[in-house]
N, C-alpha and C positions, 0 to 999 in steps of 0.2 A: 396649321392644319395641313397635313400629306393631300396627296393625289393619288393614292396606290394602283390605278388602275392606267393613268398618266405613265406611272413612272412602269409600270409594269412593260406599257406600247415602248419607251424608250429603252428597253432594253433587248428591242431587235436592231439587228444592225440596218443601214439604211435601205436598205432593197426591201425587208422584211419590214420595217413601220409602213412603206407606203404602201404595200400589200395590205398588210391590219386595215390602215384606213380606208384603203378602194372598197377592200370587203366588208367593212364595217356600216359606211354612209351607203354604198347600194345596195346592201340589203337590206337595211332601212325603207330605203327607195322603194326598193321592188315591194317589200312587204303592205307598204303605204299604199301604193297602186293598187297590187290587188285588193287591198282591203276596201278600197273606197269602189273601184272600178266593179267589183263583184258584187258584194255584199253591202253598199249603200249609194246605190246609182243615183237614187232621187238626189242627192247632196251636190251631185254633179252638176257644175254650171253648160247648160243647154245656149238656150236661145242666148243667157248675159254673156256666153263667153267673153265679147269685147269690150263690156264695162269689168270685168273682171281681170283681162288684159292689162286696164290703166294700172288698178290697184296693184298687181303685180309686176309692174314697171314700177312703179314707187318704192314697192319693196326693197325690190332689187336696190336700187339707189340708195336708199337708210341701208339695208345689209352690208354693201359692200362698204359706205362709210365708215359703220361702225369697223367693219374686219380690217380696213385700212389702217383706223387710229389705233387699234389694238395691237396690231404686226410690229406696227413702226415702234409700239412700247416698248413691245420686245426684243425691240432690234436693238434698240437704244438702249437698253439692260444688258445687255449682252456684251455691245461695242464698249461699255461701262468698266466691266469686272476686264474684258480682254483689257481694255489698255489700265487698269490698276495692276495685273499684273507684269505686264511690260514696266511700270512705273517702279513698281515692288520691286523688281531683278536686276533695275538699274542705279534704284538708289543703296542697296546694298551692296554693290558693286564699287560707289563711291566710297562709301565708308569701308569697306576691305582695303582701300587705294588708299584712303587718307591715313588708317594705321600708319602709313609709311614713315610717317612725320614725327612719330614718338620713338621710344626707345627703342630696342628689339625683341628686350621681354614683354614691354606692353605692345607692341604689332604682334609677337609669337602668339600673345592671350587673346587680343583683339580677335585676329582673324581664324584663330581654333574656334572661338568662342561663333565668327558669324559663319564657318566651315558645317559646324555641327547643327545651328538652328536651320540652316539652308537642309541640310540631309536629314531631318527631321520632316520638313513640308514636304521635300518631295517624297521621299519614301511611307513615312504614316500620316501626314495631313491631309495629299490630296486624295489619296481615298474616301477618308471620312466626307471631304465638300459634297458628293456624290449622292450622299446620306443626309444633308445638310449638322453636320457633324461638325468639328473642329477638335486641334490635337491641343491637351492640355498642357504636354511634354514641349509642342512647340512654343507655346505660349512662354511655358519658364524659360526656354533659349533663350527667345527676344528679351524676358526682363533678365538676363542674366548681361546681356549685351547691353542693353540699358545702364544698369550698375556699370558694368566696365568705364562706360561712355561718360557718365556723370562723375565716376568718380577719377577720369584720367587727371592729371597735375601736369601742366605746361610748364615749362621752365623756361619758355623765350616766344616773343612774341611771332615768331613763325608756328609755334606750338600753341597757342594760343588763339590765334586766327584760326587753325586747323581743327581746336576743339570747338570754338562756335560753330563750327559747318557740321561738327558731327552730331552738336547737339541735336541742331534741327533736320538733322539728316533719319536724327533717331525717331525723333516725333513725326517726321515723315513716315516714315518706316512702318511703327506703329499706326495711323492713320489707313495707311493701304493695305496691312493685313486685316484691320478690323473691315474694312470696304470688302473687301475678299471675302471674307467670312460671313460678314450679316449677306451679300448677295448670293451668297450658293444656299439658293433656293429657287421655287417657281416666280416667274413673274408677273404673274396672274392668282389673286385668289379666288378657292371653289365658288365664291358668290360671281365672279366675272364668266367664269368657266361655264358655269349651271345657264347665266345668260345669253351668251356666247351661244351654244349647245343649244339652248330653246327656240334662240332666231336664225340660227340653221334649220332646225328641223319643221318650225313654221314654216320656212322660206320652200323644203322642200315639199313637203306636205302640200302644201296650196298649187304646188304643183302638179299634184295627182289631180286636183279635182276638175280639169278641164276633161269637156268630151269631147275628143276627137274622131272623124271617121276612121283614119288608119290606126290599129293599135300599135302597129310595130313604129311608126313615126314618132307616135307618143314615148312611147320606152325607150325609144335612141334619143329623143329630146332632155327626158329626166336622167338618161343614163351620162348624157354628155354634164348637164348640169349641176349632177355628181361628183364626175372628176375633176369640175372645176371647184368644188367645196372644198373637195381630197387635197387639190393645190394649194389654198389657199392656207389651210388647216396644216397640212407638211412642212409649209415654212415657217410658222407659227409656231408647231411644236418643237421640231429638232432645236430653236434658238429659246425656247422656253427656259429652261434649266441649264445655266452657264456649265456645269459640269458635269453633266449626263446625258446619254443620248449621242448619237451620231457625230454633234458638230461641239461634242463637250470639251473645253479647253482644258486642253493638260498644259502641266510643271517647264514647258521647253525653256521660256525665257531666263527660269528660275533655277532648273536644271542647270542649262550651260554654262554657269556659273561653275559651278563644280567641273565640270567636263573641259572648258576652253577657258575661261577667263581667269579662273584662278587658278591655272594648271603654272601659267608663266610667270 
């Protein structure tokens, strides 16, 4: 299930999402304020304010745990896909090297063969990530490198030893583009999201309903309490979606491949 309105916010660049969001959560704010502060005064906590103080110190405490264990998912999904694809651009870095070992028509086939599936990912793959998409074109690369790999013939046991490494270099290989692939997507589904979303907006809400003598104290209090939601929510989002949005990781380790390592 998409996010369209998710993926929509992440397609300002970073100055522009945390605008979306400042303007988004305080006007929420402000509209909740008025609404309760005008037109449903009785609702307002009078005399309890200070037993209603506690309740909202607890809150605070369950919200901010929850938003804690959620971030840190996030984070971890993120730090996840980044170091698979570090993994990804260095074991086929191996196996370019280890060609070395075979003939020079099988290393000429070998490394056209992992030249082409590498400029494949980065030019039409990693777009599609973005989409939670995947290149079918790349996929036949790898199994065409696969075949190469399975079906090399060693003629001495330094060529032999050399095709063990490849093998499992290949099944590595495979391994961390599937890793790649199933993770580009959100790492929150709408059901976490809808929850998330709801005890924010309780959290703020229950903040309008205190009566305070000064109004302008009150609205710099909710206004402050605000951008502390917007922070929280910013770091959250930009790391939501490993390839999209502000902090989306692109092709570099997989690129330079092409560009420096396998130049020499």
């Amino acid at each position: 299930m998409d996010l369209p309105l998710l993926r929509f916010a992440l397609e300002f660049p970073d100055v522009g999402l945390r605008i979306a969001l400042s303007f988004g959560v305080l006007s929420v704010c402000l509209i909740t304020f008025w609404i309760f502060q005008k037109l449903f005064p009785n609702v307002l906590f009078g005399e309890d304010s200070e037993y209603a103080g506690y309740i909202y110190n607890a809150m605070g405490v369950v919200f901010s745990l929850v938003f804690a264990f959620v971030t840190v998912l996030v984070w971890q999904n993120y730090n996840v896909v980044s170091d698979a694809i570090a993994k990804e651009a260095s074991t086929l870095n191996s196996m370019y090297r280890l060609f070395s070992a075979f003939p020079p028509e099988v290393e000429k086939k070998g490394r056209d063969a992992l030249r082409t599936y590498t400029k494949t990912v980065v030019e039409e793959e990693w777009p599609l990530l973005s989409k939670d998409k995947f290149s079918i074109k790349a996929y036949e690369d790898l199994l065409k490198i696969d075949d190469i790999v399975i079906n090399l013939q060693p003629q001495n046991q330094g060529q032999s030893n050399a095709h063990q490494l490849m093998l499992r270099l290949a099944i590595e290989a495979n391994e961390l583009r599937r890793s790649r692939v199933y993770n580009a997507h959100f790492a929150l589904a709408p059901p976490a999201w809808l929850g998330l979303i709801s005890s924010s907006l309780i959290f703020l809400f229950f903040a309008c309903l205190f009566k305070m003598q000064s109004v302008r104290t009150h609205l710099i209090l909710i206004f402050f309490l605000g951008l502390t939601i917007v922070g929280v929510l910013y770091f959250m989002v930009i790391y939501i979606h490993p390839f999209l949005g502000p902090m989306a990781l692109g092709p570099g380790p997989i690129a330079n491949l092409l560009k420096i390592a396998w130049v020499y």
